[in-house]
Biotite code that builds the C-alpha atoms (Angstrom):
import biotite.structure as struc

atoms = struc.array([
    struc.Atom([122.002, 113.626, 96.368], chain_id="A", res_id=1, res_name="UNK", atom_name="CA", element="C"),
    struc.Atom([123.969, 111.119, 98.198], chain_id="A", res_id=2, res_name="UNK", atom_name="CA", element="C"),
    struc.Atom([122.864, 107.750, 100.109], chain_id="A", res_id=3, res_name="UNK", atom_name="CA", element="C"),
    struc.Atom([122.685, 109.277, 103.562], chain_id="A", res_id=4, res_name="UNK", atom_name="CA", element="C"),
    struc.Atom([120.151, 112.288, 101.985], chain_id="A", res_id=5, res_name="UNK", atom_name="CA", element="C"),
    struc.Atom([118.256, 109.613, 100.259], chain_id="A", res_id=6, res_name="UNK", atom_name="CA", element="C"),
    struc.Atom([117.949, 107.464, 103.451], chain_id="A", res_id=7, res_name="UNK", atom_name="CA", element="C"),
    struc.Atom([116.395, 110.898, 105.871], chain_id="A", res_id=8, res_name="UNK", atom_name="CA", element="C"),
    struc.Atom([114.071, 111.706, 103.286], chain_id="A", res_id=9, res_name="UNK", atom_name="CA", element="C"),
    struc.Atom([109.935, 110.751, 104.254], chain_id="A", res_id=10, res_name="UNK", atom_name="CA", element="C"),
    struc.Atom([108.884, 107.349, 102.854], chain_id="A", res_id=11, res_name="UNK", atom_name="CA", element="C"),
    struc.Atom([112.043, 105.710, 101.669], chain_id="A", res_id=12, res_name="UNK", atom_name="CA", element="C"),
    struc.Atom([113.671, 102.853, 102.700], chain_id="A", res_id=13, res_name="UNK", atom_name="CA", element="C"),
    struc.Atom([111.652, 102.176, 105.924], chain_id="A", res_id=14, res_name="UNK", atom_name="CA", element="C"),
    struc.Atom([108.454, 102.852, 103.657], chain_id="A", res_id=15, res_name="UNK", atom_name="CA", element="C"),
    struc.Atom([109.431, 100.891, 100.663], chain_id="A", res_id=16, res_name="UNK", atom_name="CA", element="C"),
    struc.Atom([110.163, 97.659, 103.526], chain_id="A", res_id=17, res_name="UNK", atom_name="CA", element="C"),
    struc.Atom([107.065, 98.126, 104.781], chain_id="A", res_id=18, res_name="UNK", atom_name="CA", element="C"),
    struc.Atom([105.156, 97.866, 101.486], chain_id="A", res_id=19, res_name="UNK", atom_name="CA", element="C"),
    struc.Atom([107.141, 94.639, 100.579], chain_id="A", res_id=20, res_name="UNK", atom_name="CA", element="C"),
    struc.Atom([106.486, 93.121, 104.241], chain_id="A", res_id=21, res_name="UNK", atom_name="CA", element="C"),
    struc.Atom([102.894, 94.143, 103.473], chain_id="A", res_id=22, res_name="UNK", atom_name="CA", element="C"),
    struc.Atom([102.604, 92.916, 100.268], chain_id="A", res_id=23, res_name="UNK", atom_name="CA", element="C"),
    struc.Atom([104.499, 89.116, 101.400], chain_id="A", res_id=24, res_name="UNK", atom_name="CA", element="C"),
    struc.Atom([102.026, 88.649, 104.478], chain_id="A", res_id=25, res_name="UNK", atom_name="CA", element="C"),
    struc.Atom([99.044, 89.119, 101.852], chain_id="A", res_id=26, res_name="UNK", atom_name="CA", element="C"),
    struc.Atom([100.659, 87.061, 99.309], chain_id="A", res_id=27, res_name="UNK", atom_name="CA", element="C"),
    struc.Atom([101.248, 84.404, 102.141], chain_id="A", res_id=28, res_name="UNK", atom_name="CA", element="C"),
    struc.Atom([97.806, 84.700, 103.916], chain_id="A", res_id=29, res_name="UNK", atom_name="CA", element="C"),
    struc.Atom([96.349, 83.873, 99.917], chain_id="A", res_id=30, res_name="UNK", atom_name="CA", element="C"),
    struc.Atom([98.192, 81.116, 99.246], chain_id="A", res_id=31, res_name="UNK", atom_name="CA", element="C"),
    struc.Atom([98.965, 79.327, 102.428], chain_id="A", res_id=32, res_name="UNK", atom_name="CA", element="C"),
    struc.Atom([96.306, 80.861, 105.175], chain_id="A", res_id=33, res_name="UNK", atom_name="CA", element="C"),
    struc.Atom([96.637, 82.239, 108.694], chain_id="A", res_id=34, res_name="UNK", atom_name="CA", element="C"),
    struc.Atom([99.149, 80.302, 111.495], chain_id="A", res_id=35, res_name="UNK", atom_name="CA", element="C"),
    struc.Atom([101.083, 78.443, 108.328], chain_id="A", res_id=36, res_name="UNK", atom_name="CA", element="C"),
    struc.Atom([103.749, 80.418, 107.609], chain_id="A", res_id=37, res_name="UNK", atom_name="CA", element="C"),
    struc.Atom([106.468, 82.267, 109.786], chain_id="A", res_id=38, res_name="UNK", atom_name="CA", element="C"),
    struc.Atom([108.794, 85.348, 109.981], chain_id="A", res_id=39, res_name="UNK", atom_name="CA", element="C"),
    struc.Atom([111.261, 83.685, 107.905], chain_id="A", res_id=40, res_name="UNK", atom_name="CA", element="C"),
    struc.Atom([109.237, 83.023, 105.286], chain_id="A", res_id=41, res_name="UNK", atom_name="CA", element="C"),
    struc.Atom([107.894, 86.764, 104.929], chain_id="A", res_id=42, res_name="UNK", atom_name="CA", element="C"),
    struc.Atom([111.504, 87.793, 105.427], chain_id="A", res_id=43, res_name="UNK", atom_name="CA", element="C"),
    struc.Atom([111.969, 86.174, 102.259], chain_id="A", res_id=44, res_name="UNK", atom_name="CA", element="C"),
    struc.Atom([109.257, 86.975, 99.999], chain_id="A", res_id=45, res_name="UNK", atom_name="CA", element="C"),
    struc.Atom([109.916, 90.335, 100.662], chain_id="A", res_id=46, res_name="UNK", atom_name="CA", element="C"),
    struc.Atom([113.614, 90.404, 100.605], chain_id="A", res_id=47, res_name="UNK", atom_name="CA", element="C"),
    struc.Atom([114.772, 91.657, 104.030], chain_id="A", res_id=48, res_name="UNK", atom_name="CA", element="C"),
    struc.Atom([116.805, 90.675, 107.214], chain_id="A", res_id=49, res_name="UNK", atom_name="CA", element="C"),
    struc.Atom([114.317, 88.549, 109.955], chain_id="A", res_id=50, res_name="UNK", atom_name="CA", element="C"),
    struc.Atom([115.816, 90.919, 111.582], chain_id="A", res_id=51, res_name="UNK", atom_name="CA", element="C"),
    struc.Atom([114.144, 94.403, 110.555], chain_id="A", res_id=52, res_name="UNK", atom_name="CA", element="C"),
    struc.Atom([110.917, 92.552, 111.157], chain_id="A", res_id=53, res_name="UNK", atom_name="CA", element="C"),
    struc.Atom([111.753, 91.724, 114.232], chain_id="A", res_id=54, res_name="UNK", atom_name="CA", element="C"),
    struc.Atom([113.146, 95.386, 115.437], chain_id="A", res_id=55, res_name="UNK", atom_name="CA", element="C"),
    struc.Atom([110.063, 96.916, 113.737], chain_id="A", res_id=56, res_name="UNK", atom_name="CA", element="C"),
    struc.Atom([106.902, 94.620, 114.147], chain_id="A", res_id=57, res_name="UNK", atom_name="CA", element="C"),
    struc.Atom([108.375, 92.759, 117.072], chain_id="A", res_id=58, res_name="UNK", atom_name="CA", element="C"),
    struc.Atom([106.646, 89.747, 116.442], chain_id="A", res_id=59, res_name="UNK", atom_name="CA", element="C"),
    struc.Atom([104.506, 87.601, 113.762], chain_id="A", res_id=60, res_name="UNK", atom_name="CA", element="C"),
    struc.Atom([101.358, 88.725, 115.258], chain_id="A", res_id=61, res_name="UNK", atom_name="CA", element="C"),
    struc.Atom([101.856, 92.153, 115.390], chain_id="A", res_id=62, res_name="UNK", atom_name="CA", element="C"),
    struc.Atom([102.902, 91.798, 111.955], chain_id="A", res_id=63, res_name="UNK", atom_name="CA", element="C"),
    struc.Atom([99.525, 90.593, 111.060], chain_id="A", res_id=64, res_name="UNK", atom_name="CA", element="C"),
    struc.Atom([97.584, 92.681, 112.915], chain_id="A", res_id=65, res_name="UNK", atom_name="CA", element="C"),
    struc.Atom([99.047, 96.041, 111.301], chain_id="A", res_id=66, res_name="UNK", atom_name="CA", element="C"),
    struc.Atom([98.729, 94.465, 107.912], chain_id="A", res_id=67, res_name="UNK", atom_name="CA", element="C"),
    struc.Atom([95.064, 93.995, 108.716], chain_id="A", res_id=68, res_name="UNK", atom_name="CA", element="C"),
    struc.Atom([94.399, 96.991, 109.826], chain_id="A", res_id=69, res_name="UNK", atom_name="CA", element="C"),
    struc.Atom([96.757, 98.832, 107.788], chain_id="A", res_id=70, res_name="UNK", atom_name="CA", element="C"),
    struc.Atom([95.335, 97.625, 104.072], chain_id="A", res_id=71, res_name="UNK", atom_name="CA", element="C"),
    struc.Atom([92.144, 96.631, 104.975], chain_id="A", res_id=72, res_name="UNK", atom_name="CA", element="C"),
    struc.Atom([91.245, 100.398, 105.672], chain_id="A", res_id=73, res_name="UNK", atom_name="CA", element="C"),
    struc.Atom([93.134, 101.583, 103.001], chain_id="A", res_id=74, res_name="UNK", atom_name="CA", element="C"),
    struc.Atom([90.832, 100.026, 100.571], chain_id="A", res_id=75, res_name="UNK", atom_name="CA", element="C"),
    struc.Atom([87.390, 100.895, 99.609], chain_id="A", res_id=76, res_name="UNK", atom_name="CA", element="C"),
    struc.Atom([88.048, 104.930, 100.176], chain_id="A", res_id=77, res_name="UNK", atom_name="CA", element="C"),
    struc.Atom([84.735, 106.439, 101.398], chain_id="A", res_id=78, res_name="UNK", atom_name="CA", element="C"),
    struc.Atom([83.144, 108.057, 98.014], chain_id="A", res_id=79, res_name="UNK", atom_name="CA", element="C"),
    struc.Atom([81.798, 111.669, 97.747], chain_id="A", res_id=80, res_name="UNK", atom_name="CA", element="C"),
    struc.Atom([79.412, 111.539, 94.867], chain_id="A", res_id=81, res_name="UNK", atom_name="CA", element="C"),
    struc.Atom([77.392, 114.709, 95.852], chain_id="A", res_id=82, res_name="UNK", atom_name="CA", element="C"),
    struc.Atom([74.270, 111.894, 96.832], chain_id="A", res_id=83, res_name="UNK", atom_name="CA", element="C"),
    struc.Atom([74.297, 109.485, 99.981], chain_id="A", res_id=84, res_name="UNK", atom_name="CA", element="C"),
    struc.Atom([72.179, 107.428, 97.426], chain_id="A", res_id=85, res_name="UNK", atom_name="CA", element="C"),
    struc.Atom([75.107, 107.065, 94.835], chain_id="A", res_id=86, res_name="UNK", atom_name="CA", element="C"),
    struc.Atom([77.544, 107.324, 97.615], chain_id="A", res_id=87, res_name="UNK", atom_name="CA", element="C"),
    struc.Atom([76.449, 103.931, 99.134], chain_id="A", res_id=88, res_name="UNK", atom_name="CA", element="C"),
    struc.Atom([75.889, 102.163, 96.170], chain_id="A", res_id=89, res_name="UNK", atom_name="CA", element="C"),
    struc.Atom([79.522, 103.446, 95.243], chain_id="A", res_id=90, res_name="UNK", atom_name="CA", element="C"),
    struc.Atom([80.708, 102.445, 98.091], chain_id="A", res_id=91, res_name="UNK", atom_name="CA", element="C"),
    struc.Atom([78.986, 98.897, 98.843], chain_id="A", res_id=92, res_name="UNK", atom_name="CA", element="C"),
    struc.Atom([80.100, 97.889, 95.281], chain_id="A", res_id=93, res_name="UNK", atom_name="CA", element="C"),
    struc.Atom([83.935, 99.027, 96.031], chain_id="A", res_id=94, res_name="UNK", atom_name="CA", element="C"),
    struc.Atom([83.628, 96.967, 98.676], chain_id="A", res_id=95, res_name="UNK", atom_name="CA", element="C"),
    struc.Atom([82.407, 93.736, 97.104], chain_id="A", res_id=96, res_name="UNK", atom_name="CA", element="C"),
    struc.Atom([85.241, 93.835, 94.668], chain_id="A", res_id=97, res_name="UNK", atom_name="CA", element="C"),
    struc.Atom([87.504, 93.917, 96.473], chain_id="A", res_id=98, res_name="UNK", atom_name="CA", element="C"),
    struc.Atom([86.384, 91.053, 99.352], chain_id="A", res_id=99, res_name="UNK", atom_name="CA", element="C"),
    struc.Atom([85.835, 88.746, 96.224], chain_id="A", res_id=100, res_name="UNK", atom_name="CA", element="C"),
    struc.Atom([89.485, 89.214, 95.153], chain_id="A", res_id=101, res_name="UNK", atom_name="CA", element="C"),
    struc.Atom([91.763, 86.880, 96.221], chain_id="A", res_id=102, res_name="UNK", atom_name="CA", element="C"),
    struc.Atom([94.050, 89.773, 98.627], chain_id="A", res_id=103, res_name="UNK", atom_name="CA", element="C"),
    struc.Atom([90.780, 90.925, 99.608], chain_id="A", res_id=104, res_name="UNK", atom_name="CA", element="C"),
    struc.Atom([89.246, 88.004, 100.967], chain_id="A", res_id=105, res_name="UNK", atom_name="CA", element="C"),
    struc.Atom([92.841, 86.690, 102.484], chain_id="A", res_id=106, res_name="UNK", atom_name="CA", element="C"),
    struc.Atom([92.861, 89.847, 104.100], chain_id="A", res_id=107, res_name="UNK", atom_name="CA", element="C"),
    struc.Atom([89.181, 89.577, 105.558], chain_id="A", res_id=108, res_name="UNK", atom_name="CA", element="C"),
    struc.Atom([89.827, 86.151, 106.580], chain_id="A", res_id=109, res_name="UNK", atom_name="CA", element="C"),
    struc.Atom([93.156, 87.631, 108.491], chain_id="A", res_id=110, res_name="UNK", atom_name="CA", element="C"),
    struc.Atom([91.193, 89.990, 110.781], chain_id="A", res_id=111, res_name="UNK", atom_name="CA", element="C"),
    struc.Atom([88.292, 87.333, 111.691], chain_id="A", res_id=112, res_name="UNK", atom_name="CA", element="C"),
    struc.Atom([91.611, 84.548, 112.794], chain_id="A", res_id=113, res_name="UNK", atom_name="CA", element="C"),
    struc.Atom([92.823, 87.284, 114.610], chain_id="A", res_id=114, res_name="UNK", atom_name="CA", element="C"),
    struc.Atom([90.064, 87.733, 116.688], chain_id="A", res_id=115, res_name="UNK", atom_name="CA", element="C"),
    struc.Atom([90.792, 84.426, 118.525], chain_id="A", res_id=116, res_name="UNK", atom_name="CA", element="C"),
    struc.Atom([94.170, 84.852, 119.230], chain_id="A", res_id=117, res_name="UNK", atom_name="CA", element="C"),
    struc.Atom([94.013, 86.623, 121.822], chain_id="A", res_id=118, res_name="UNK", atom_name="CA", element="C"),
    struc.Atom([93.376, 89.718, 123.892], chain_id="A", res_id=119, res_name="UNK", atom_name="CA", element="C"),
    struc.Atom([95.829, 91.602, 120.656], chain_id="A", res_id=120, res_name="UNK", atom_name="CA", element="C"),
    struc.Atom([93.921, 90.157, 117.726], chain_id="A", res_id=121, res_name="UNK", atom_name="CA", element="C"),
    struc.Atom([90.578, 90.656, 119.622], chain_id="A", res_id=122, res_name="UNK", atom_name="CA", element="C"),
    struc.Atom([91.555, 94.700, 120.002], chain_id="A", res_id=123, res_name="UNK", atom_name="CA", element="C"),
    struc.Atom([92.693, 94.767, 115.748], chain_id="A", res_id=124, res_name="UNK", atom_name="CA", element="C"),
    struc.Atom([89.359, 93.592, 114.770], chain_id="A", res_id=125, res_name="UNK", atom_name="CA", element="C"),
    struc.Atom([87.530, 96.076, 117.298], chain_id="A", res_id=126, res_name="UNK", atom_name="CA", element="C"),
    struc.Atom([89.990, 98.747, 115.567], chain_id="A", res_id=127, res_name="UNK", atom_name="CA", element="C"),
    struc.Atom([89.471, 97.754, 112.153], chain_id="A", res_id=128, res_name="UNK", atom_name="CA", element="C"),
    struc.Atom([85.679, 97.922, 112.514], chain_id="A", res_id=129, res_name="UNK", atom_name="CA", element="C"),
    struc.Atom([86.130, 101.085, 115.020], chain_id="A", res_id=130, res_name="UNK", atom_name="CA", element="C"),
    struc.Atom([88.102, 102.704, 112.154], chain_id="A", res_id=131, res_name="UNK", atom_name="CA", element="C"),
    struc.Atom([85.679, 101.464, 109.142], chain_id="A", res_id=132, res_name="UNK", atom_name="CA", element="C"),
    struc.Atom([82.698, 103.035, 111.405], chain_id="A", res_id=133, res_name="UNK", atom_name="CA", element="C"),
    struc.Atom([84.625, 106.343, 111.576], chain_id="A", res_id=134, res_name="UNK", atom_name="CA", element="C"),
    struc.Atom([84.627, 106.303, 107.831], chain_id="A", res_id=135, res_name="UNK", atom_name="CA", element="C"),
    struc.Atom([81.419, 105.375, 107.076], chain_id="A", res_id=136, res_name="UNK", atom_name="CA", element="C"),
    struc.Atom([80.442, 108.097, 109.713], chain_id="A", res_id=137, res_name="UNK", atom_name="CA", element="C"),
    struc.Atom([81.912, 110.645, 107.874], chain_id="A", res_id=138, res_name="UNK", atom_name="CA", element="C"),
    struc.Atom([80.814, 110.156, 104.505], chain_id="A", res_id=139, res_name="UNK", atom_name="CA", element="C"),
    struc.Atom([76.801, 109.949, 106.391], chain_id="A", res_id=140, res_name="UNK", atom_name="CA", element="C"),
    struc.Atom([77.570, 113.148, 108.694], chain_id="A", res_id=141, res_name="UNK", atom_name="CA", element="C"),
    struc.Atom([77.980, 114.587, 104.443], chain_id="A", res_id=142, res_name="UNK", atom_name="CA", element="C"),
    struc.Atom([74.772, 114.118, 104.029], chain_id="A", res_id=143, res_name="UNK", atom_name="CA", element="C"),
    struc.Atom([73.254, 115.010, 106.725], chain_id="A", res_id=144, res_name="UNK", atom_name="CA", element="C"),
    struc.Atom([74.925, 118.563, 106.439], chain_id="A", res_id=145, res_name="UNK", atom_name="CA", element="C"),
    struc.Atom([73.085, 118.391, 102.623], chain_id="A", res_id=146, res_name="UNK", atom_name="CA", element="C"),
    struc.Atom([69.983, 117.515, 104.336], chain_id="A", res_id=147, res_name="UNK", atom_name="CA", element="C"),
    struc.Atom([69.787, 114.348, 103.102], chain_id="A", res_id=148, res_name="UNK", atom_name="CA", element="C"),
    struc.Atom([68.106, 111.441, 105.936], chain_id="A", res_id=149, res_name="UNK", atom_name="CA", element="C"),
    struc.Atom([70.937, 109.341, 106.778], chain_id="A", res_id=150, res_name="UNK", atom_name="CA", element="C"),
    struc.Atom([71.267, 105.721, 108.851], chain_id="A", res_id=151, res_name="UNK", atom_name="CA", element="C"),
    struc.Atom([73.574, 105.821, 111.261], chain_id="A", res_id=152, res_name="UNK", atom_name="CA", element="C"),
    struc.Atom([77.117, 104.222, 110.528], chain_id="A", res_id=153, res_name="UNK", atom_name="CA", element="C"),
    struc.Atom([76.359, 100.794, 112.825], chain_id="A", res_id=154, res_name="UNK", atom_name="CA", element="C"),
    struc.Atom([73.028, 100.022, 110.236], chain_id="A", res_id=155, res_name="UNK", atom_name="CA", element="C"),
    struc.Atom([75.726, 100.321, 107.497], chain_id="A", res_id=156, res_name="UNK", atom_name="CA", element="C"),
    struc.Atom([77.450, 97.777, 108.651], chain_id="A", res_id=157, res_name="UNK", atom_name="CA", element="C"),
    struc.Atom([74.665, 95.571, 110.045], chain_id="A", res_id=158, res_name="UNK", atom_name="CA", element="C"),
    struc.Atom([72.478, 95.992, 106.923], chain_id="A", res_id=159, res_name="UNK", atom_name="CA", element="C"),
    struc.Atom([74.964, 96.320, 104.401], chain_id="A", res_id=160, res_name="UNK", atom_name="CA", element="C"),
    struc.Atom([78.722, 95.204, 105.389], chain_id="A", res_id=161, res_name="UNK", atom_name="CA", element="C"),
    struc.Atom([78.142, 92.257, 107.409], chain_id="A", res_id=162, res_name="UNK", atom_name="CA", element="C"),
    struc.Atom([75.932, 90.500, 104.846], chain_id="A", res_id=163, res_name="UNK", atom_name="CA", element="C"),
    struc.Atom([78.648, 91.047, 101.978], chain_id="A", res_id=164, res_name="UNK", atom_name="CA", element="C"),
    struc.Atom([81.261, 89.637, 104.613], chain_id="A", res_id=165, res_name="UNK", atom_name="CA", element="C"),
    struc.Atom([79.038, 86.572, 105.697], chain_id="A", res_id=166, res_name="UNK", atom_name="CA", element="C"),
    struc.Atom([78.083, 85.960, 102.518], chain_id="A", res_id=167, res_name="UNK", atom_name="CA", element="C"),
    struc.Atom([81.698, 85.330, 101.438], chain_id="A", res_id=168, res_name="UNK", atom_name="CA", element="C"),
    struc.Atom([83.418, 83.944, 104.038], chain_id="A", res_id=169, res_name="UNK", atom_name="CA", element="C"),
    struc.Atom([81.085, 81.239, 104.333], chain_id="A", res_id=170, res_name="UNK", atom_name="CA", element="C"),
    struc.Atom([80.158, 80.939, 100.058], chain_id="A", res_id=171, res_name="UNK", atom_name="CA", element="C"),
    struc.Atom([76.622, 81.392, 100.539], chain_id="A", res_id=172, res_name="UNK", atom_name="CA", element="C"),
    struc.Atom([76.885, 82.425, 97.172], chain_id="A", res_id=173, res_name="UNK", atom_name="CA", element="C"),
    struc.Atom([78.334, 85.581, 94.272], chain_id="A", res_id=174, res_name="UNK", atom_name="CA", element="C"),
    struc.Atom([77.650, 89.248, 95.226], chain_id="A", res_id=175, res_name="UNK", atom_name="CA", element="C"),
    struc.Atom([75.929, 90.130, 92.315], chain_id="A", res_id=176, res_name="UNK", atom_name="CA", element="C"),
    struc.Atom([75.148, 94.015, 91.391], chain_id="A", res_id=177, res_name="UNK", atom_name="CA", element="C"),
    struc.Atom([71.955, 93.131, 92.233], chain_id="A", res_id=178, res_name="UNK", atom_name="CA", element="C"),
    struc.Atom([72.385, 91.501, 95.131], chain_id="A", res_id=179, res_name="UNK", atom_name="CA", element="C"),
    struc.Atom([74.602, 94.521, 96.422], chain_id="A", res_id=180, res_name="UNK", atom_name="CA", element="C"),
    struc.Atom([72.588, 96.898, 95.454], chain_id="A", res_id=181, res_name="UNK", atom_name="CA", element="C"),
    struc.Atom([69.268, 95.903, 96.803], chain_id="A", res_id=182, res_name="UNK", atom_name="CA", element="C"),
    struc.Atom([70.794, 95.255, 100.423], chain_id="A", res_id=183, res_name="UNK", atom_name="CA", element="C"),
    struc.Atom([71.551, 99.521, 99.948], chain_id="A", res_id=184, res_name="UNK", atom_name="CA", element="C"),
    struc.Atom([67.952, 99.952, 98.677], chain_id="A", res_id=185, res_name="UNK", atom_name="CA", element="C"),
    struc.Atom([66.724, 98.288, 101.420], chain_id="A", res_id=186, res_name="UNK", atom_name="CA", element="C"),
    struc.Atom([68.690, 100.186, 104.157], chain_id="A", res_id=187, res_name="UNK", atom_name="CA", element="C"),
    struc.Atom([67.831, 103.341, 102.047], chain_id="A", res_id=188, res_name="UNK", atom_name="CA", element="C"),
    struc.Atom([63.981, 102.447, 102.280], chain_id="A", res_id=189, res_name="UNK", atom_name="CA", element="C"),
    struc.Atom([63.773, 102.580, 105.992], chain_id="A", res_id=190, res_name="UNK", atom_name="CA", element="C"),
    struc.Atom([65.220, 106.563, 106.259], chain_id="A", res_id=191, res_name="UNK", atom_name="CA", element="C"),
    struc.Atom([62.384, 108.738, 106.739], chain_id="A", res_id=192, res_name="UNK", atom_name="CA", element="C"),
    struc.Atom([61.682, 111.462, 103.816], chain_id="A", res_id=193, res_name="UNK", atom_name="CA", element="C"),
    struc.Atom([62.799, 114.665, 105.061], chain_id="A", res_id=194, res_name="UNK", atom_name="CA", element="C"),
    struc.Atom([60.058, 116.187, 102.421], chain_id="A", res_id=195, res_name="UNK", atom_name="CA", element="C"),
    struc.Atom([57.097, 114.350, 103.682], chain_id="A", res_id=196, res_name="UNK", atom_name="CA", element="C"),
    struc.Atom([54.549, 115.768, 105.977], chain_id="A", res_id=197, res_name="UNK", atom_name="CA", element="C"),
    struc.Atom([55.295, 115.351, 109.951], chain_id="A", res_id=198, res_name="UNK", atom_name="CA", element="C"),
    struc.Atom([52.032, 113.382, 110.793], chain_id="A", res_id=199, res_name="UNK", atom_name="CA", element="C"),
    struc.Atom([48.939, 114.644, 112.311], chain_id="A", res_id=200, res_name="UNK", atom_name="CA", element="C"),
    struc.Atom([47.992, 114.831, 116.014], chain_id="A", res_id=201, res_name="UNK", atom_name="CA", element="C"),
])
């Protein structure tokens, strides 16, 4: 196969520059935070022209918001355990794993600056969380086709998400097993049992 076949074929070159622009802005966000680096110095870590970030992203901040969009819903794949039980606890302790890594919480930290930015980074974070509703939705809609009781994908993220995410961004302190797992017991112990008798008149 020669160079030109190489470069047509689906997720080479352009895909293999993404990953390394990808990988540099995450690298970057980790070690030096959000507004404290610049093109040039992703260009570098990741070993391309300014230039092909510039004809592909068109900017630093549309750099950033793909990157936060793109890998932050690319981790934590929804689980399908069978159980919307085992499935959230599966789930909400993928999650805290990977917020209390370093990439993780450089990369959580990365959507909430983006959000005032601007009118862009305001729209990436509605996005993100759009997309990580859609998710969540599915994986619920699951058990509700199992007849299983299921919250709704917004009390996921109230009850469960958003008290991971404060809890780290602001080091209010570890997310324990425990701690994870009772904030699913306690969304669980609200959902009405589908076995139970309807009440009386």
């Amino acid at each position: 196969m020669d160079e030109r076949q190489r470069s047509r074929r689906p997720g080479g070159r352009a895909a293999r520059v993404g990953a390394a622009v990808h990988q540099a802005v995450t690298e970057l966000i980790s070690e030096r935070g959000h507004g404290k680096f610049t093109v040039g110095d992703v260009a570098a870590r990741a070993g391309v022209a300014d230039s092909s970030i510039y004809r592909r992203w068109g900017s630093l901040e549309t750099l950033l918001t793909d990157v936060a969009l793109t890998r932050l819903n690319a981790r934590s794949p929804m689980p399908d355990t069978g159980s919307l039980t085992d499935d959230l606890h599966t789930y909400a302790a993928a999650v805290a794993r990977e917020i209390t890594g370093p990439e993780g919480l450089a990369l959580l930290r990365l959507a909430v600056a983006l959000s005032s930015t601007g009118q862009q980074g305001q729209q990436a974070l509605d996005d993100l969380l759009a997309e990580r509703g859609r998710q969540l939705q599915s994986m619920l809609d699951r058990a509700t086709n199992r007849g299983e009781p299921a919250p709704d994908a917004l009390a996921v993220l109230d009850h469960v998400m958003a008290p991971m995410y404060i809890r780290v961004l602001f080091g209010l302190g570890p997310l324990t097993p425990a701690y994870v797992a009772g904030l699913v017991d306690r969304l669980l112990s609200h959902q009405p049992d589908p076995s139970a008798s309807p009440p009386g008149p």
